[in-house]
N, C-alpha and C positions, 0 to 999 in steps of 0.2 A: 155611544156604542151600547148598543142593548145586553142587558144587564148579565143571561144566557151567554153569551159570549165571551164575557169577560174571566180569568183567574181569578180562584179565590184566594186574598193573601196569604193564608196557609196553607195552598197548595206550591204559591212561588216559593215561600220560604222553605219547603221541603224540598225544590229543586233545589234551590242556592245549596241546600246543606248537603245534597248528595254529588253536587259538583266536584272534581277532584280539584286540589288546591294545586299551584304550579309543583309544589314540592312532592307533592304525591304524582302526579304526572310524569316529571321529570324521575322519580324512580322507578315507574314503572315503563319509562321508555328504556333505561338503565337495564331492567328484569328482561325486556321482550331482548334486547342487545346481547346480553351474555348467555340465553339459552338460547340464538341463533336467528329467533323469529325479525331478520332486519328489515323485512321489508316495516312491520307494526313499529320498530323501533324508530324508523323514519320517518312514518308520519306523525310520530308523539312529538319526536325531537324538531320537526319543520313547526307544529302547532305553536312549541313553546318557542318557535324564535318570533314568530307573527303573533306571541304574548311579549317577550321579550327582547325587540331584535339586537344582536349583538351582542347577545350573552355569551361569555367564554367559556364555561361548563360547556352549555348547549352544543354549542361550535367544536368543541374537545369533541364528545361525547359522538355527536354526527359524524364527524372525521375519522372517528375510530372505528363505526360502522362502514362509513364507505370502503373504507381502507381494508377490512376485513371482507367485502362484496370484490375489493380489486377495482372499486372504480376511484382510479390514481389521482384521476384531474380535479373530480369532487370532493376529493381528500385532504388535497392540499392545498385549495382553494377556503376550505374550513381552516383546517389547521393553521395555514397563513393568518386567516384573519384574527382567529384568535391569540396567536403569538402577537402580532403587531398592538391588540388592545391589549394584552399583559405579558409585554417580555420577558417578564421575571418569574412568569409559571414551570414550574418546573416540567410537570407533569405534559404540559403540549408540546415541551421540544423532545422527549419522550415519544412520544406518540408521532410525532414527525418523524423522527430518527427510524422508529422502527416500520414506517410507510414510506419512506425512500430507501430502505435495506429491501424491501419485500417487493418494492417496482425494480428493482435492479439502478438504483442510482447509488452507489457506496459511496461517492465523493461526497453526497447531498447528508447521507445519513455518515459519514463521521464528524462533517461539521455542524449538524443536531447534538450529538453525544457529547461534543467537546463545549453546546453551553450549558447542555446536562450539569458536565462533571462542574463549569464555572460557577452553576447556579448553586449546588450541592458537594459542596467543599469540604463538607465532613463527613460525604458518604462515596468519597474518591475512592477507597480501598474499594468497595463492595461494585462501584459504576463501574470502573477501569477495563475489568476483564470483557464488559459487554463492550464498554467501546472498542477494544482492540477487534473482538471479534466481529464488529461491522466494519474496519478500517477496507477501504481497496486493496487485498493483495495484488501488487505489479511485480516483477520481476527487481526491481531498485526498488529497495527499502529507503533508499535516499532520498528519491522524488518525490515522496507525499507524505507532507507533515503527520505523523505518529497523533492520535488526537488527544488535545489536552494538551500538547506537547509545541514550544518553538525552538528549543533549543538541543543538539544531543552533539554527543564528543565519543571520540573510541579511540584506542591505544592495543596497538596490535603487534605482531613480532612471530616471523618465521625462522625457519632454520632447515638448510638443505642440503644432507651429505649425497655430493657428487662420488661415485665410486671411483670415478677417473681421476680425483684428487685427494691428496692426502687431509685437506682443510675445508671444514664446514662453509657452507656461506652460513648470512644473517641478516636480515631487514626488518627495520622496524619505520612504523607510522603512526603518527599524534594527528587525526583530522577534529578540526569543531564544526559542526556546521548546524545553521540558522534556516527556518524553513520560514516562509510566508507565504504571500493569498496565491502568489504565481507560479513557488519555485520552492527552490533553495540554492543556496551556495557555503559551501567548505571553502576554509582553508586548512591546508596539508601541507605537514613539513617530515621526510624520508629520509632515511642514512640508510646504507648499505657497506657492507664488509664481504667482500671476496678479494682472492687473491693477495691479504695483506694490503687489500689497500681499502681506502675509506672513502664512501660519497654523501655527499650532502644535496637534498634537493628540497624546494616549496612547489605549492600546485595549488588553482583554484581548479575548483569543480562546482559544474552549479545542473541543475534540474531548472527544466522552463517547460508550462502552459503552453503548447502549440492551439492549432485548431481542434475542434471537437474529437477526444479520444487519441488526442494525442500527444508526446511531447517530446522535450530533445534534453539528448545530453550534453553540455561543452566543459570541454577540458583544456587548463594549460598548466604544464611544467618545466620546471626552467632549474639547471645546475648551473653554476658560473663554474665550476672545476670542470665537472665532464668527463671524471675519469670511468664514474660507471655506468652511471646516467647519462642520455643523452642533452646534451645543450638548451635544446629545446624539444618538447613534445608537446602532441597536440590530438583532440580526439571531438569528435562532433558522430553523433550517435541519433538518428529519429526512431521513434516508438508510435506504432498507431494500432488502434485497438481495431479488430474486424467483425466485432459482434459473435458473440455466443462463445465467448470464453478465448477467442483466438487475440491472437498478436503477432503484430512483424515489425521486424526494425532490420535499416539498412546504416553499418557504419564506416565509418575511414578516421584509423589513428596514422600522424605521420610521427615518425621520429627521425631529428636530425642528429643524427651520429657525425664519422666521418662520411660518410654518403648517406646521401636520405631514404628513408624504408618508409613504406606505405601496407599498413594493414589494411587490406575491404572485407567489412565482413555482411552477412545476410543473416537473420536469424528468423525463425515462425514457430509460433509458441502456443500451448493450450493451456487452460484451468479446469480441470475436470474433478469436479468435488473437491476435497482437502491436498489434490496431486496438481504438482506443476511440470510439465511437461516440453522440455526446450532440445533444438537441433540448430547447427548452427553451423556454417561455413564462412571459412578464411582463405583470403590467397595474403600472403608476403610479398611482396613485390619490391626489391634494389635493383641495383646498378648490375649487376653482376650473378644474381640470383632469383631464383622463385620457388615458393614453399605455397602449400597449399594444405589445408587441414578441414575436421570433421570433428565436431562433438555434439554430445551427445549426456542430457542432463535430466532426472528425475527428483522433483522434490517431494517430500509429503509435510502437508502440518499437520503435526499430529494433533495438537490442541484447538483446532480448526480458527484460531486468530491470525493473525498477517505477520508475527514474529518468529514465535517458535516452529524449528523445521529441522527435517534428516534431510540430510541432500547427496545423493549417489549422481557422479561423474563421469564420460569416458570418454577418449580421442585418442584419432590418430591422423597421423599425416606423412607426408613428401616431400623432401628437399630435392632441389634441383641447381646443384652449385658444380659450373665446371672446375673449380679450384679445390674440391672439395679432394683430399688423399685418398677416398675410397670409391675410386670411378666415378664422382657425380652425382650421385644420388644416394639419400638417407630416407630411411622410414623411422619413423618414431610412432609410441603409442602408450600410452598413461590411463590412469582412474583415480578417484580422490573418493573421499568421505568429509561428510561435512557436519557438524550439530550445531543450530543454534540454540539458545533457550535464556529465556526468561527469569529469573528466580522470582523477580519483582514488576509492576509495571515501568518502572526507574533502571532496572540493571540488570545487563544481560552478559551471555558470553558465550562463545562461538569455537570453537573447536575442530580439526581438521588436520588430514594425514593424505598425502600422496604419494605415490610410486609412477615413475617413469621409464622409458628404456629407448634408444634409440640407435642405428645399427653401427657398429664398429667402435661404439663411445661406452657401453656399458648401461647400468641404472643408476634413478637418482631417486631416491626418498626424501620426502622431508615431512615438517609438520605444524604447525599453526595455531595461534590461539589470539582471541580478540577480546576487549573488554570496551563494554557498552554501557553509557550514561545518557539518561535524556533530564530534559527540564520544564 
């Protein structure tokens, strides 16, 4: 090559030293990323992976841009791969969590946070509050593992003076229930005390994974006495989620008393901000009777996580019994107050007061309180 042509060795050597090193590169892909500029951030971060392919910073780093642009599919296509080359990084299940909370996947982003909190087990105090607050609020606290959490138990107890009677009723429930990848399932054991007399009852309940956005609830309870409780009861409840905050669920509890009663009910429901929003219709249907009712339920969280909530109540309805002493027909109609809350991410408790009234029987008050452990 003629001689004109060629670099002079110090003039190569002055490029090489004004070349930026990957570590100077990579923070200034880092700089152009947090003051906004992503498009620059992108081609620093694409450069260094065609320097380093498969680098997990890089990959983090890229993921958090995309994520931040809203393009979801290249987000997680990073963030994936860099989780699978270090499952133990804390920081990209992080970054994943809070790019499935921001596409609207909650299910996806509470089981990011919960290997968050596995990976960072001495910083569970400080993680916990974010994880509750990406958790899915549903309507059942029941059907989706609490994250971080498989285990939770509650021990509850009401009390309801009937005007029409001179003696309180009182019920009380021991449930535990075990949540995994599909579901959960409780076991529940009930006592009641009315009229001087005592029932004793167990019940499995369980939450299931239907198809996408949806799932069911099944119930069985069983008294061998039956003096207050029915013999057998039973309930199967579906839930399907209709996009943009709605929900509807269709259910049927039967109970076999002396004659069998069939609850149907219909329910359609919103989430709009920190407010839950539910309407809900029942018919009763025996042997010999039919009842039909209307409620009507607003909650708010006030601490915008999936636990803590004020919950204001109200119904009414129509009996339709010709053996009934007051011509056949009753109207009734009630409201309730509800608190739940938190003190801890471990222990809660729940509080709650009713008033009822229905025609030719008086009112009936009572009021409620629950204690809550998870694990």
């Amino acid at each position: 090559m003629p001689a004109d042509l060629q670099t002079p060795p110090a003039q190569v050597a002055a490029v090489q030293e004004n070349a930026p090193s990957f570590d100077q590169q990579y923070e200034q892909a880092r700089g152009f990323a947090n003051a906004g500029q992503h498009e620059l951030a992108l081609k620093l971060y694409s450069d260094l992976l065609a320097r380093s392919p498969g680098n997990v910073d890089v990959l983090l780093g890229r993921g958090i841009v995309y994520t931040r642009m809203q393009r979801w599919q290249e987000a997680e296509s990073d963030l994936r791969a860099a989780a699978t080359a270090a499952p133990n990084y804390a920081d990209v299940w992080s970054a994943l969590s809070n790019m499935y909370r921001w596409s609207d996947q909650p299910a996806k982003a509470s089981e990011a946070y919960e290997r968050l909190v596995a990976l960072r087990p001495e910083e569970r105090q400080a993680i916990e509050p974010v994880v509750l607050a990406v958790q899915p609020r549903i309507a059942n606290p029941e059907a989706a593992a609490p994250a971080g959490y498989r285990w939770a138990a509650s021990l509850s107890g009401s009390w309801t003076d009937p005007a029409r009677f001179d003696e309180r009723w009182h019920d009380q429930t021991f449930a535990v229930r075990r949540y995994g990848e599909y579901g959960s399932l409780a076991f529940e054991t009930l006592r009641a005390h009315r009229f001087d007399r005592h029932d004793y009852a167990w019940a499995l309940d369980g939450y299931v994974d239907l198809w996408k956005g949806a799932y069911a609830n099944v119930r069985y309870q069983h008294s061998s006495t039956a003096r207050l409780f029915p013999g057998n009861s039973g309930r199967v409840e579906v839930f399907q989620s209709l996009g943009g905050g709605w929900e509807a669920s269709l259910s049927d509890d039967v109970l076999n008393f002396a004659g069998r009663v069939n609850i149907y009910g219909a329910s359609i429901a919103k989430y709009i901000g920190n407010f839950y929003v539910l309407l809900r219709h029942q018919a009763i249907i025996s042997d010999d009777s039919h009842s039909n009712g209307q409620r009507a339920l607003v909650r708010y969280y006030y601490r915008g996580d999936a636990d803590s909530y004020v919950e204001v109540a109200g119904s009414r309805g129509r009996s339709d019994d010709p053996l009934s002493l007051i011509g056949g027909q009753t109207r009734s109609g009630g409201g309730s107050i509800t608190v739940v809350h938190y003190f801890t991410p471990q222990w809660g408790l729940k509080l709650g007061a009713n008033r009822s009234r229905q025609t030719g029987q008086g009112s009936e008050r009572g009021v409620s309180v629950s204690l809550y452990r998870r694990w």
